[in-house]
DSSP file (Angstrom, degrees, kcal/mol; ACC not computed):
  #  RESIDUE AA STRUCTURE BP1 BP2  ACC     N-H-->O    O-->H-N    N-H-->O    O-->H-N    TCO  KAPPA ALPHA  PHI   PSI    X-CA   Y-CA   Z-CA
    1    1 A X              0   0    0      0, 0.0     2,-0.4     0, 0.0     7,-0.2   0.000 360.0 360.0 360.0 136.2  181.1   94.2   38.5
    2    2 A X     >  -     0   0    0      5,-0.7     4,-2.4     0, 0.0     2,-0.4  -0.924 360.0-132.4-108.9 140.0  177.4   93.4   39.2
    3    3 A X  T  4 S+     0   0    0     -2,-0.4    22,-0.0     2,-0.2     0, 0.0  -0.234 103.5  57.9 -81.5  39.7  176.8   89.9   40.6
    4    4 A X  T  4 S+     0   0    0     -2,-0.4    -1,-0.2     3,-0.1     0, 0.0   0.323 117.6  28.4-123.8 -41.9  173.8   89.6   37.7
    5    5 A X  T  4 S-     0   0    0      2,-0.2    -2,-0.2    -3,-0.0     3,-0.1   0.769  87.7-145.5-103.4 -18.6  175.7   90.2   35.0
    6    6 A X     <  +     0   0    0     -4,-2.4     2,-0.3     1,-0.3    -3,-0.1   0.731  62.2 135.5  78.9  21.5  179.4   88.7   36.3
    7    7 A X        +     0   0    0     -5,-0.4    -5,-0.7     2,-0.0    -1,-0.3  -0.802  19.1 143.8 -84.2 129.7  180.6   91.9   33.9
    8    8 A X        -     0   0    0     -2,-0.3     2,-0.4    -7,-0.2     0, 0.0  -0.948  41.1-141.1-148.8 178.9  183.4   94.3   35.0
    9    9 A X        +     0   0    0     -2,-0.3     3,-0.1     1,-0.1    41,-0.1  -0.998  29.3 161.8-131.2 136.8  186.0   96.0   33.1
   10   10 A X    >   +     0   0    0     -2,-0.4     2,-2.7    39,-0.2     3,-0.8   0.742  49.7 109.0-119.9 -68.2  189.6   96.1   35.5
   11   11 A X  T 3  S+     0   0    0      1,-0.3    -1,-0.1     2,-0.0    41,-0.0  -0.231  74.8  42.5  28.5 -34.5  191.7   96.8   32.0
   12   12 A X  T 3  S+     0   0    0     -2,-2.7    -1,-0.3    -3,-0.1     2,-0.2   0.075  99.8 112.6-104.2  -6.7  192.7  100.4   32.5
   13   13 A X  S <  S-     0   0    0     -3,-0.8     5,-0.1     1,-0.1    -3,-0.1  -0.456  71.2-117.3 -77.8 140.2  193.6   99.7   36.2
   14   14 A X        -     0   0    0     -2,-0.2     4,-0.5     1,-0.1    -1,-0.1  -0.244  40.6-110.0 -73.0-174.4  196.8   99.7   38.2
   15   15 A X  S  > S+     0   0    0      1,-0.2     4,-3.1     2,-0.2     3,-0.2   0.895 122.0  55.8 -84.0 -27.0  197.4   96.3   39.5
   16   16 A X  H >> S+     0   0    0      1,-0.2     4,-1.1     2,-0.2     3,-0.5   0.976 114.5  48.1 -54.4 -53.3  196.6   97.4   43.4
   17   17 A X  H 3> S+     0   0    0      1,-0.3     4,-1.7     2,-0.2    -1,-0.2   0.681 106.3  52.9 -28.2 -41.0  193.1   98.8   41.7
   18   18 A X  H 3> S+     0   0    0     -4,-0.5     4,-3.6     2,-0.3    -1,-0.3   0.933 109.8  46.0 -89.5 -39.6  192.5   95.8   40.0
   19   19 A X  H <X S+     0   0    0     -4,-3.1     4,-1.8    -3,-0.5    -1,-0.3   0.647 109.6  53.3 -60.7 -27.0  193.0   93.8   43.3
   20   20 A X  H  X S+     0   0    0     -4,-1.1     4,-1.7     2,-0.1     5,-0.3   0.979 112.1  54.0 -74.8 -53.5  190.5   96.4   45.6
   21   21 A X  H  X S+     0   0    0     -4,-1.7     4,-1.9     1,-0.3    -2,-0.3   0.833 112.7  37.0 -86.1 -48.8  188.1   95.5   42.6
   22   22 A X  H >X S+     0   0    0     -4,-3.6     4,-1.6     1,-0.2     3,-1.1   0.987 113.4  55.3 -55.9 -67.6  188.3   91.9   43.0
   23   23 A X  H 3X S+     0   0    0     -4,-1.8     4,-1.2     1,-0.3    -2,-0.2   0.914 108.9  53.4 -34.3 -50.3  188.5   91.7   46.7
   24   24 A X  H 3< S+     0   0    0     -4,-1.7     4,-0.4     1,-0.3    -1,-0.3   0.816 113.2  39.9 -65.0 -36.0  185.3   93.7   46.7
   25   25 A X  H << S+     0   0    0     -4,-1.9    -1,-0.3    -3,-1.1    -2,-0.2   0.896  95.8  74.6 -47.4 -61.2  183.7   91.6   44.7
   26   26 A X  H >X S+     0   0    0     -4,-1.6     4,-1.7     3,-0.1     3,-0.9   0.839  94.8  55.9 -34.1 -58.8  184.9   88.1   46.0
   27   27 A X  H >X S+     0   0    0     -4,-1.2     3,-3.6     1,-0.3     2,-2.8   0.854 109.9  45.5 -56.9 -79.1  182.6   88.3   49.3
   28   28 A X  H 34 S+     0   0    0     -4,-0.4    -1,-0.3     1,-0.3    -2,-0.1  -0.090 109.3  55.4 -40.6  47.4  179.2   88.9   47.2
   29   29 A X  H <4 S+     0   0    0     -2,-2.8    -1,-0.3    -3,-0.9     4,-0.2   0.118 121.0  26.7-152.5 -34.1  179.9   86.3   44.7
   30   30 A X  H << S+     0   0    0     -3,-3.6     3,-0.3    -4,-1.7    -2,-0.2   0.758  94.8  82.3-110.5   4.7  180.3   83.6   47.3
   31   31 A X  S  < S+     0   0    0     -4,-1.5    -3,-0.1     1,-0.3    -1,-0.1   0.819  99.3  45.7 -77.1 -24.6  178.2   84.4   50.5
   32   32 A X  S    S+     0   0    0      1,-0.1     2,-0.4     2,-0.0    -1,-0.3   0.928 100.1  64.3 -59.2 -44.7  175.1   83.1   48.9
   33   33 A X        -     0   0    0     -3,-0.3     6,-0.1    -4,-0.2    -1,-0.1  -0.754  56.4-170.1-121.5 116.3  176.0   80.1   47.5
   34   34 A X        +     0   0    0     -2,-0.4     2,-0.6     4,-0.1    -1,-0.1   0.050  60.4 104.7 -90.7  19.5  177.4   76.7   50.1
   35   35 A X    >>  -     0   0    0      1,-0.1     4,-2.3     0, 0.0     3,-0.8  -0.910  63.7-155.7-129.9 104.6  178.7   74.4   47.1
   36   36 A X  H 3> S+     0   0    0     -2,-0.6     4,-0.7     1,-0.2    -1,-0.1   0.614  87.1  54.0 -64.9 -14.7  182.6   74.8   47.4
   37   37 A X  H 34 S+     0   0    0      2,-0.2     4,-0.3     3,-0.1    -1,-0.2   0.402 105.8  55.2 -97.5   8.0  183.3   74.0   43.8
   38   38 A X  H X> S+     0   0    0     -3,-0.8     4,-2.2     3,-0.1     3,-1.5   0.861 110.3  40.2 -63.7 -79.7  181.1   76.3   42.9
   39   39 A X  H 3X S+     0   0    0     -4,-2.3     4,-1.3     1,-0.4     5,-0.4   0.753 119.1  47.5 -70.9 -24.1  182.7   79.2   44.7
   40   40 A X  H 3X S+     0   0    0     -4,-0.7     4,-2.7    -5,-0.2    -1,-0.4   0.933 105.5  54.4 -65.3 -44.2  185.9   78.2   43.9
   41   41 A X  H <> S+     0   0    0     -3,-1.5     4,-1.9    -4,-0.3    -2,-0.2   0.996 112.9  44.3 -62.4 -66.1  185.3   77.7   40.6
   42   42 A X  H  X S+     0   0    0     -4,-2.2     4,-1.0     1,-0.2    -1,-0.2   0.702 114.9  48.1 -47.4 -16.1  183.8   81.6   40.3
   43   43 A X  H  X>S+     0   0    0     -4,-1.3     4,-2.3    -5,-0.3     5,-0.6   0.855 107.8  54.0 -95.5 -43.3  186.7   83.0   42.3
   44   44 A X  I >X>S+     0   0    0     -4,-2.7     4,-2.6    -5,-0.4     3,-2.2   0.907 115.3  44.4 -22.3 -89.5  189.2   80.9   39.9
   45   45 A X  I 3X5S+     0   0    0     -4,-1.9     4,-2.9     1,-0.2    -1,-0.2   0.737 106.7  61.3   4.2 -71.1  187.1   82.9   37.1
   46   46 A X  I 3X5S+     0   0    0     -4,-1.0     4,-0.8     2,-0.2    -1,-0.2   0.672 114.9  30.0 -59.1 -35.1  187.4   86.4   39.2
   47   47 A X  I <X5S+     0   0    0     -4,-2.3     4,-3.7    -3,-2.2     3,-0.3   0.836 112.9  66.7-101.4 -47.4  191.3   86.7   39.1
   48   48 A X  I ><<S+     0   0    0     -4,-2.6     3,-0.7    -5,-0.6    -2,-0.2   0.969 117.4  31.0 -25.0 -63.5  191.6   84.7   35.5
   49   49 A X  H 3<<S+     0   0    0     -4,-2.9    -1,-0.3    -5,-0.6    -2,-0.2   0.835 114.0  50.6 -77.2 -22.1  189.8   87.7   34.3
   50   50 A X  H 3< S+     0   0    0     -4,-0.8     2,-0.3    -3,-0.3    -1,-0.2   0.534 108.3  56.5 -93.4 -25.4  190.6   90.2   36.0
   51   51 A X    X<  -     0   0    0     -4,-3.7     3,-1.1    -3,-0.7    -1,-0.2  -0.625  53.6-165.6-126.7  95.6  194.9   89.6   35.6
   52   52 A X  T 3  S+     0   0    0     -2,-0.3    -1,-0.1     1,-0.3    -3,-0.0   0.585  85.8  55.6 -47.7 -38.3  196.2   89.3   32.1
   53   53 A X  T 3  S+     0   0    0     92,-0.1     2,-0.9     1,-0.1    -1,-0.3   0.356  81.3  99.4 -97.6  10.6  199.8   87.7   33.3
   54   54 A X    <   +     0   0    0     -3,-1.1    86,-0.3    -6,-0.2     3,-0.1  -0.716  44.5 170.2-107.4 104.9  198.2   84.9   35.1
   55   55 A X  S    S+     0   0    0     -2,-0.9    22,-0.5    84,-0.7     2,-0.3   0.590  75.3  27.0 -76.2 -12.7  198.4   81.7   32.7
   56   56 A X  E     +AB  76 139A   0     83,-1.1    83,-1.9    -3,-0.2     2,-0.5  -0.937  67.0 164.6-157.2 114.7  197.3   79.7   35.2
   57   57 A X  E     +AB  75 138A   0     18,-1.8    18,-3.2    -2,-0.3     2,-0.3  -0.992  26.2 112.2-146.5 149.4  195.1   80.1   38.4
   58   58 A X  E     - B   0 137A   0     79,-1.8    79,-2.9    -2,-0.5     2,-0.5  -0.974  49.3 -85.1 176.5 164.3  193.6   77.7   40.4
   59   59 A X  E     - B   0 136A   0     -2,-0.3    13,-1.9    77,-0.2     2,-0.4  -0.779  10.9-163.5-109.8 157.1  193.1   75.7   43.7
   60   60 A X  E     -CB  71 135A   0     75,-0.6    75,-1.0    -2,-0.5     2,-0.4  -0.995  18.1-149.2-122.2 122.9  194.7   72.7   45.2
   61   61 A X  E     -CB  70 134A   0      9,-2.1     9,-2.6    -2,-0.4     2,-0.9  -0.725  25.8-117.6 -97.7 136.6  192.4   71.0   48.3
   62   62 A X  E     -C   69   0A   0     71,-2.7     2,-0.5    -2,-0.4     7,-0.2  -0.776  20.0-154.7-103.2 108.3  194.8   69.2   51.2
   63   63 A X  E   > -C   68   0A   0      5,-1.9     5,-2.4    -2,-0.9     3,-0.3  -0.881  15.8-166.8 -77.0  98.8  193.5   65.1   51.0
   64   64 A X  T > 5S+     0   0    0     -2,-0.5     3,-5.0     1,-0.3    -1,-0.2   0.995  78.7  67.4 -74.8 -37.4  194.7   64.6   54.9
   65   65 A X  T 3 5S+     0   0    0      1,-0.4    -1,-0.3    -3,-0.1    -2,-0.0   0.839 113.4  21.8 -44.6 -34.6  194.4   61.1   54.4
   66   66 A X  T 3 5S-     0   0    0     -3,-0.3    -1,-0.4     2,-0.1    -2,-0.2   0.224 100.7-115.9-114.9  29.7  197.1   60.8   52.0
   67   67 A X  T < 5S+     0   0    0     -3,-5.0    18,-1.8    17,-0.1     2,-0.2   0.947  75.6 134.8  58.2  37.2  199.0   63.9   52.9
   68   68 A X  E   < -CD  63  84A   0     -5,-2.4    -5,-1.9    16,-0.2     2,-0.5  -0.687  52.3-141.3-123.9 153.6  198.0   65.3   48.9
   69   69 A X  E     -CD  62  83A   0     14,-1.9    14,-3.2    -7,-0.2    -7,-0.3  -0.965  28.1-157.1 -93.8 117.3  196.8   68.4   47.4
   70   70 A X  E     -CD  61  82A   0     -9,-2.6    -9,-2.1    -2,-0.5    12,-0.2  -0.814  24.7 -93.7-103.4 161.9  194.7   67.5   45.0
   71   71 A X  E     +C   60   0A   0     10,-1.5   -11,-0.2    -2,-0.3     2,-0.1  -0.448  49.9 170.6 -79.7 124.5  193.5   69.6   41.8
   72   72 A X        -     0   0    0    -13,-1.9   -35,-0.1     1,-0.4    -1,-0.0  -0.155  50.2 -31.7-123.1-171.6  190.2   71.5   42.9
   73   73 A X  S    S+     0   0    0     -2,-0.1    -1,-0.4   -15,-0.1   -14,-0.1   0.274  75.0 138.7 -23.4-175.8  188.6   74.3   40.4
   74   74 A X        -     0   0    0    -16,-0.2     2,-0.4   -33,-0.1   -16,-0.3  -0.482  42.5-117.3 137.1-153.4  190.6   76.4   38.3
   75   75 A X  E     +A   57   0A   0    -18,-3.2   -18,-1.8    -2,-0.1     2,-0.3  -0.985  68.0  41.5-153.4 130.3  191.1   78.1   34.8
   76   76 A X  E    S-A   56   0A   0     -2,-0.4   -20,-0.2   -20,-0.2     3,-0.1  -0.861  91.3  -9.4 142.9-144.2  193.9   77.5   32.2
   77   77 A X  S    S-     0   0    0    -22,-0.5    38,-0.0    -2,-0.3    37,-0.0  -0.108  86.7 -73.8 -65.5 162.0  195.7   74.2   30.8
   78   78 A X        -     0   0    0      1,-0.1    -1,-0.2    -3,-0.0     2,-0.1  -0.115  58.1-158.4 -65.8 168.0  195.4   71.2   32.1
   79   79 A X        -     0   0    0     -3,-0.1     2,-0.4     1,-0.1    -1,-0.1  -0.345  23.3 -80.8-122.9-157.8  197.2   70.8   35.2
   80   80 A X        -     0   0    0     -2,-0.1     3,-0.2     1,-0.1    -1,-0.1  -0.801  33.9-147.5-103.3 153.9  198.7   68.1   37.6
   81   81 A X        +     0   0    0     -2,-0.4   -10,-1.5     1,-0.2     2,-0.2   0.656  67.1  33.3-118.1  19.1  196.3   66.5   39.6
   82   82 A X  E     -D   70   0A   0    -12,-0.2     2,-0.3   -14,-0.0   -12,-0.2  -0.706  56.1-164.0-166.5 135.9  198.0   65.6   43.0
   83   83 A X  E     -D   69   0A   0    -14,-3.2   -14,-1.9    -2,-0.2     2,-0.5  -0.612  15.3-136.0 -99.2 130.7  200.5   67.3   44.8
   84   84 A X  E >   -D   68   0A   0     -2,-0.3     3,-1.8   -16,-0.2   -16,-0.2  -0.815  36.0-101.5 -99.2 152.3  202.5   65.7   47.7
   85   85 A X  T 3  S+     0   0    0    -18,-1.8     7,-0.2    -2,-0.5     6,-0.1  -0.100 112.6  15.6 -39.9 116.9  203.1   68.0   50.9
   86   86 A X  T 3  S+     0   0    0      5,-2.0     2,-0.4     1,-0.2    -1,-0.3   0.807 107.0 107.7  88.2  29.5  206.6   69.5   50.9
   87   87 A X  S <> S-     0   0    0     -3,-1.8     4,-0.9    25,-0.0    -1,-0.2  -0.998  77.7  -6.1-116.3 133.8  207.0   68.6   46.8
   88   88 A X  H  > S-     0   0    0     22,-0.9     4,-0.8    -2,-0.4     5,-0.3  -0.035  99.5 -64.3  98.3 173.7  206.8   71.4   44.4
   89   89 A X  H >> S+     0   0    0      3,-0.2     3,-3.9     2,-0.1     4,-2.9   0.978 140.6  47.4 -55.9 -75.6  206.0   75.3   44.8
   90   90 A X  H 3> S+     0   0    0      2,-0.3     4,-2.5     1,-0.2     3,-0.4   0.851 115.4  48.1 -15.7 -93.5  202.2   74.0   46.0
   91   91 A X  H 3X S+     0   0    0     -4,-0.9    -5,-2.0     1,-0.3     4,-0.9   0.468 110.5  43.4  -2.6 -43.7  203.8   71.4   48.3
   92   92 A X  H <X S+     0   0    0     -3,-3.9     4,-1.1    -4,-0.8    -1,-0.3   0.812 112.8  50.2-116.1 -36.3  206.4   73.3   50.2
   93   93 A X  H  X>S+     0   0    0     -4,-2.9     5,-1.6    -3,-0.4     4,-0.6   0.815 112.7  55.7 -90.2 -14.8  204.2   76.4   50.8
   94   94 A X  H ><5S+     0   0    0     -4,-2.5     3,-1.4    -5,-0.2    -1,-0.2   0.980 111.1  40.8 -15.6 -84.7  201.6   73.7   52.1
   95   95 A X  H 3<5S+     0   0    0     -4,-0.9    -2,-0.2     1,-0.2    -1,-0.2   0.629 120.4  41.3 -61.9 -18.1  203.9   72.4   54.4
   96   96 A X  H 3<5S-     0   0    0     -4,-1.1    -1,-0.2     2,-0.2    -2,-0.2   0.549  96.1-136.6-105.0   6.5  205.2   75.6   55.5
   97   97 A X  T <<5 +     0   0    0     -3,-1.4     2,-0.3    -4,-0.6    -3,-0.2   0.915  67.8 112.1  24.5  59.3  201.7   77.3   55.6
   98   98 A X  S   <S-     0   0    0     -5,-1.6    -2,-0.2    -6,-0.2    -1,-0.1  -0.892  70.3-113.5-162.5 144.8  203.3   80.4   53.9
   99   99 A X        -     0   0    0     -2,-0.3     2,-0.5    26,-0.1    25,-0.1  -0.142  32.0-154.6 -79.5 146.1  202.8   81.9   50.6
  100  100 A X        -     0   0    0     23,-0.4    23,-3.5    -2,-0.0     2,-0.4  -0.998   8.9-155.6-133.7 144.4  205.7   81.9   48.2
  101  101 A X  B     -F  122   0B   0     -2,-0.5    21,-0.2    21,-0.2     2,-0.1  -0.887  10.2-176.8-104.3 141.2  206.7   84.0   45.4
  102  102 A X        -     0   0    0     19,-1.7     2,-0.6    -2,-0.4    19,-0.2  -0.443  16.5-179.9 -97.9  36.3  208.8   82.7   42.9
  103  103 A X  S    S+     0   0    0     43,-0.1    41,-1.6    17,-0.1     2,-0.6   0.541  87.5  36.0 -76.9  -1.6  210.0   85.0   39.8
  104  104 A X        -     0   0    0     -2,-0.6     3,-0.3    39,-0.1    16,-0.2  -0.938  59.1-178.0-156.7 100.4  212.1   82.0   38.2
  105  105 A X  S >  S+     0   0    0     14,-0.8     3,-1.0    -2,-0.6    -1,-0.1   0.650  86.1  64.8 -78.6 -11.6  210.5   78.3   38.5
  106  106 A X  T 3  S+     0   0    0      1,-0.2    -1,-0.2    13,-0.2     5,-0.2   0.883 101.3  49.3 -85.4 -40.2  213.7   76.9   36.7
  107  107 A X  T 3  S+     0   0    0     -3,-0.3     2,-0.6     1,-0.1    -1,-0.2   0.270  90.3  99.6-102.6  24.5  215.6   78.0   39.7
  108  108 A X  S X  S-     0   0    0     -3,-1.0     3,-1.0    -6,-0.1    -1,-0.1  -0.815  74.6-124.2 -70.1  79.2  213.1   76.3   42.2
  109  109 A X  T 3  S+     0   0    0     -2,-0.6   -21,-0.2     1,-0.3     3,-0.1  -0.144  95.9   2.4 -68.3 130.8  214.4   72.5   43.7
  110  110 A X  T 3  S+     0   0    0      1,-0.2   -22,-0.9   -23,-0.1     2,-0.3   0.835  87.8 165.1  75.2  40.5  212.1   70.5   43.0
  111  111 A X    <   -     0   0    0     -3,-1.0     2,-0.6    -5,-0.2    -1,-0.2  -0.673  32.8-127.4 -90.6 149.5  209.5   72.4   41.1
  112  112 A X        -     0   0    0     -2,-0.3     2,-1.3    -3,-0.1     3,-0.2  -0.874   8.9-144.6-106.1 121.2  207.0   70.6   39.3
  113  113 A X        +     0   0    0     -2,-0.6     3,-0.2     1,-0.2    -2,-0.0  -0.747  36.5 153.5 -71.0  78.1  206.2   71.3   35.4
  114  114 A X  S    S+     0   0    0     -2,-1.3     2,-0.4     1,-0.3    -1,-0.2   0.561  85.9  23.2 -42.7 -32.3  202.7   70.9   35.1
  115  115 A X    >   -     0   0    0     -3,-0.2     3,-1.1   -38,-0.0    -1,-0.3  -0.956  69.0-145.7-141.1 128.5  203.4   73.5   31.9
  116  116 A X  T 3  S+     0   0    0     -2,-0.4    -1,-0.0     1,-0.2    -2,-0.0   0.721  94.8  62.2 -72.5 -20.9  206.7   73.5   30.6
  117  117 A X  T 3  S+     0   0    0    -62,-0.0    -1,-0.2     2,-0.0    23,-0.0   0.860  71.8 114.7 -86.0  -8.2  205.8   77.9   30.0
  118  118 A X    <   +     0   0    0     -3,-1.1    23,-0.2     1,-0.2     3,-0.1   0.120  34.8 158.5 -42.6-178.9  205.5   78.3   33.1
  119  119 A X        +     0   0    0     21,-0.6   -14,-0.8     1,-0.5    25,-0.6   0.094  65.7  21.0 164.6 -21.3  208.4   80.8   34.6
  120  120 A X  B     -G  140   0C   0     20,-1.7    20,-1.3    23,-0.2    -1,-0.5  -0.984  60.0-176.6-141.8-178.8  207.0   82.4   38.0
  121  121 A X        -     0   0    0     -2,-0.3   -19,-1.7    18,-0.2     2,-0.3  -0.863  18.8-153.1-162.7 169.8  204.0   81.4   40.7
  122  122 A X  B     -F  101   0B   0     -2,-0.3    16,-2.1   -21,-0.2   -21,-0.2  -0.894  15.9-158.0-157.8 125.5  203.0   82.8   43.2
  123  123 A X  E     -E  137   0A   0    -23,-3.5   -23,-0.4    -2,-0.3    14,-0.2  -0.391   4.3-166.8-135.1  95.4  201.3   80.0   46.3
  124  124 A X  E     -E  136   0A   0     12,-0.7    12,-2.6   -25,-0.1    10,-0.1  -0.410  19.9-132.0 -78.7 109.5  198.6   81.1   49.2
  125  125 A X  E     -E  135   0A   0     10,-0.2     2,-0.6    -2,-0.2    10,-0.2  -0.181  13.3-134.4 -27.9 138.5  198.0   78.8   52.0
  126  126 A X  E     +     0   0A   0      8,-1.5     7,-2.0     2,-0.0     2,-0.3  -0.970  38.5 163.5-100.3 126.6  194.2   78.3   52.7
  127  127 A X  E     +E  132   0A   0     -2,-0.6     2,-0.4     5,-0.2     5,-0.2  -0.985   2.6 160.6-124.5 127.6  194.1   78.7   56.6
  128  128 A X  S    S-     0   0    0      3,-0.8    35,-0.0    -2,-0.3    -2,-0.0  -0.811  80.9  -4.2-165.4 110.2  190.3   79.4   58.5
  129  129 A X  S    S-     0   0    0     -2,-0.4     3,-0.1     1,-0.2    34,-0.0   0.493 130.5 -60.2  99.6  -5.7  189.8   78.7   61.9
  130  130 A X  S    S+     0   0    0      1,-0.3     2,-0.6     0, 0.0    -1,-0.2   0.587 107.7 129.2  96.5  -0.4  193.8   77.1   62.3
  131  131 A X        -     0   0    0     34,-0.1    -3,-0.8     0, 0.0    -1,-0.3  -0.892  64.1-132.3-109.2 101.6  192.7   74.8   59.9
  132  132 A X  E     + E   0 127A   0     -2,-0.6    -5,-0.2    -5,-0.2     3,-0.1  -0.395  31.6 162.4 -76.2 135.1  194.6   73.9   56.7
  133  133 A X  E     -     0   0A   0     -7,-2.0   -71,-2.7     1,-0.3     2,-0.2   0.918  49.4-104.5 -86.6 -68.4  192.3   73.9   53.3
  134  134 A X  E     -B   61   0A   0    -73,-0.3    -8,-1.5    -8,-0.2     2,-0.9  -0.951  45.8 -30.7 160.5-170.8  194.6   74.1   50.8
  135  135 A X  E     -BE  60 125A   0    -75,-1.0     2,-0.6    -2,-0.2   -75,-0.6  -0.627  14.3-155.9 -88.3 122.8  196.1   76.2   48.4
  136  136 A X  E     +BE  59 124A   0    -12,-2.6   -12,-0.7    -2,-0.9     2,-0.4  -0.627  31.2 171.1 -70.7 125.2  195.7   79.3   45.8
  137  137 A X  E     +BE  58 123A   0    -79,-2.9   -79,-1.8    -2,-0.6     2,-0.5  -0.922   7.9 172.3-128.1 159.5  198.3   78.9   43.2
  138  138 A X  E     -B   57   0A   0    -16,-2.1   -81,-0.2    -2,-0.4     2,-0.2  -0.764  10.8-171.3-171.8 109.5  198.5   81.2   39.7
  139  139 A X  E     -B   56   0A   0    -83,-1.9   -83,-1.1    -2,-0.5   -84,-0.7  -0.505   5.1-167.5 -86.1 169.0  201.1   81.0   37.4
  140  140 A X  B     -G  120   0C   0    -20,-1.3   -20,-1.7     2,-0.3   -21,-0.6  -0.948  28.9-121.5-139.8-172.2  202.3   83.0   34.4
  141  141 A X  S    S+     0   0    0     -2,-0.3   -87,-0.1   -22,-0.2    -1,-0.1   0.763  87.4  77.8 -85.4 -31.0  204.7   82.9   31.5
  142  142 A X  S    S-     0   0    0    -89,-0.2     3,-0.4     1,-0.1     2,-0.4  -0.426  85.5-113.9-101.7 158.6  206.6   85.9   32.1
  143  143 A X  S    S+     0   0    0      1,-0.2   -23,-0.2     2,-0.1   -39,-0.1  -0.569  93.1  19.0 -86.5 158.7  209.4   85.9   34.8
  144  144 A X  S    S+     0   0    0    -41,-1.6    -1,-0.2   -25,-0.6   -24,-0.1   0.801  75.4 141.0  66.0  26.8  208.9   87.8   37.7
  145  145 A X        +     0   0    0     -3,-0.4     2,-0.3   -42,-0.2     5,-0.1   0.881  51.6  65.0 -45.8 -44.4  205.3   88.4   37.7
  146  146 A X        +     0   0    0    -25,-0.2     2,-0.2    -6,-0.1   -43,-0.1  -0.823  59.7 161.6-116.1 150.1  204.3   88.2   41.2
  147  147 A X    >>  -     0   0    0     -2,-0.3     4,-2.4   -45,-0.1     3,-0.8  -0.936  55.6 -66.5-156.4 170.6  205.3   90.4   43.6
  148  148 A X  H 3>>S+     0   0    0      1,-0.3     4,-2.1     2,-0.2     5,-0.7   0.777 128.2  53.9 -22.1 -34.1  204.7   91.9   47.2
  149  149 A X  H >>5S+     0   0    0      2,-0.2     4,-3.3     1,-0.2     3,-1.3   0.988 105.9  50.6 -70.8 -62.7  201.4   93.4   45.9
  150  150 A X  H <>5S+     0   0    0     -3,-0.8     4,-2.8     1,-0.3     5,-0.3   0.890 115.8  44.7 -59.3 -53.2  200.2   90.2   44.6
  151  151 A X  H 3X5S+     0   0    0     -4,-2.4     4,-1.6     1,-0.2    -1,-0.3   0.875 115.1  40.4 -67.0 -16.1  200.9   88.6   48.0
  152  152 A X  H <X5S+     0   0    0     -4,-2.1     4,-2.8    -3,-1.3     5,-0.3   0.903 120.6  48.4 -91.5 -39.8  199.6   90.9   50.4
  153  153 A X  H  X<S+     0   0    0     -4,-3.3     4,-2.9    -5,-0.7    -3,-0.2   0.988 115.2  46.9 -74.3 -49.4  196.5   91.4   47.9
  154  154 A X  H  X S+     0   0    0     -4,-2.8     4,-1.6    -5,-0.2    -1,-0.2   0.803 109.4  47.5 -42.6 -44.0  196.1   87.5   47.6
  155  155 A X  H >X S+     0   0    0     -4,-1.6     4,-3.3    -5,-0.3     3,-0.7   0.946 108.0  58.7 -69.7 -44.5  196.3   86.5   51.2
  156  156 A X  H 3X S+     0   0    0     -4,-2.8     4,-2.4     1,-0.3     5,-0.2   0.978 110.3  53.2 -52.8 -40.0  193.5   89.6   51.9
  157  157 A X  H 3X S+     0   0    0     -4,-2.9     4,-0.6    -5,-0.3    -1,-0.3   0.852 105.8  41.0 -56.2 -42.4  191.6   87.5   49.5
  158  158 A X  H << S+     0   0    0     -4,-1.6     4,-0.5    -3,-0.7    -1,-0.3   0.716 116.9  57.4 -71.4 -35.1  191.7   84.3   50.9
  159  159 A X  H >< S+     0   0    0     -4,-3.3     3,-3.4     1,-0.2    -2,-0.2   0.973 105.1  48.4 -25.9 -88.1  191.1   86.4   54.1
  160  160 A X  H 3< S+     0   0    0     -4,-2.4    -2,-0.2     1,-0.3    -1,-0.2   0.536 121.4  37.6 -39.9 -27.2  188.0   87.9   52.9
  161  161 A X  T >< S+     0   0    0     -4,-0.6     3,-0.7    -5,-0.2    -1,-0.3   0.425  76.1 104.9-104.1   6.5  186.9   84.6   51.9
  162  162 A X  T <   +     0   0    0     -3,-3.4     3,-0.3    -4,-0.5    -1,-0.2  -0.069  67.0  77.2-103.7  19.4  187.8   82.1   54.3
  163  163 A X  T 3  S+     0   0    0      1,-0.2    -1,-0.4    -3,-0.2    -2,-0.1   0.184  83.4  62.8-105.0   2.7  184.4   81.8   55.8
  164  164 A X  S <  S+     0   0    0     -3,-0.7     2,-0.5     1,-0.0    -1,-0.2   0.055  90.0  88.2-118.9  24.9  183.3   79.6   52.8
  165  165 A X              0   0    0     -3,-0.3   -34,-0.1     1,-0.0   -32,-0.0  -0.972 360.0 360.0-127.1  93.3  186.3   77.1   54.3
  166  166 A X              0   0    0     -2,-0.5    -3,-0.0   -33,-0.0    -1,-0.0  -0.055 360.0 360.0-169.7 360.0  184.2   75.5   56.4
């Protein structure tokens, strides 16, 4: 990918590949630029494209004032747009500040349909400094989608990026 043309090709890649490629990316795509719906919005972008089984990817930002996630960047159908702490996939990995995987939203209490095709998710705490942000969340249609790779490579992202958390 060159940060001039925002072109790469992942398509031929295992999925660990596809995930150095992204990671490697992320940091030069946001370290210039201080407008957090910006950089959210481009890293939203960055996984959209770069992972075929993800119907849905996107952020949720923690409103402390009302205890909410509310709907930040992201790239597919419309979504819901505020989440309460400890309700929903979003919700409960909030509240528990740890990512969950999911392979079967049906068999989730209390999951929230924001898209009735949904069928697994995957949700990364944003953490920087001790400080909760909010969440990564990315759905897809198929069951079982996300899997150890997807978490360990997702949290390094949010790693790598967590300086634009501020």
């Amino acid at each position: 990918m060159t940060k001039e043309t925002g072109f790469f090709n992942l398509r031929n890649l295992s999925k660990e590949d596809k995930y150095k490629a992204v990671i490697s990316a992320a940091k030069p795509l946001v370290e210039d630029e201080k407008n957090i719906t910006a950089n959210l919005s481009n890293l939203a972008a960055l996984l959209k494209e770069a992972f075929e089984y993800y119907s849905w990817i996107g952020f949720y930002i923690f409103e402390e004032s009302k205890n909410q996630l509310v709907l930040g960047p992201f790239q597919g159908r419309v979504a819901c747009t505020r989440i309460n702490i400890g309700k929903g996939v979003c919700g409960t990995a909030a509240a528990k500040r740890e990512t969950i995987v999911v392979e079967d939203v049906n068999l989730f209490p209390g999951h929230i349909f924001c898209d009735s095709e949904s069928k697994s998710e995957i949700v990364v705490p944003i953490i920087n400094d001790g400080r909760f942000f909010g969440v990564l969340d990315a759905d897809s249609r198929e069951f079982s989608s996300f899997d150890n790779t997807d978490k360990e490579k997702l949290e390094e992202l949010i790693n790598t990026i967590s300086f634009i958390f501020r």
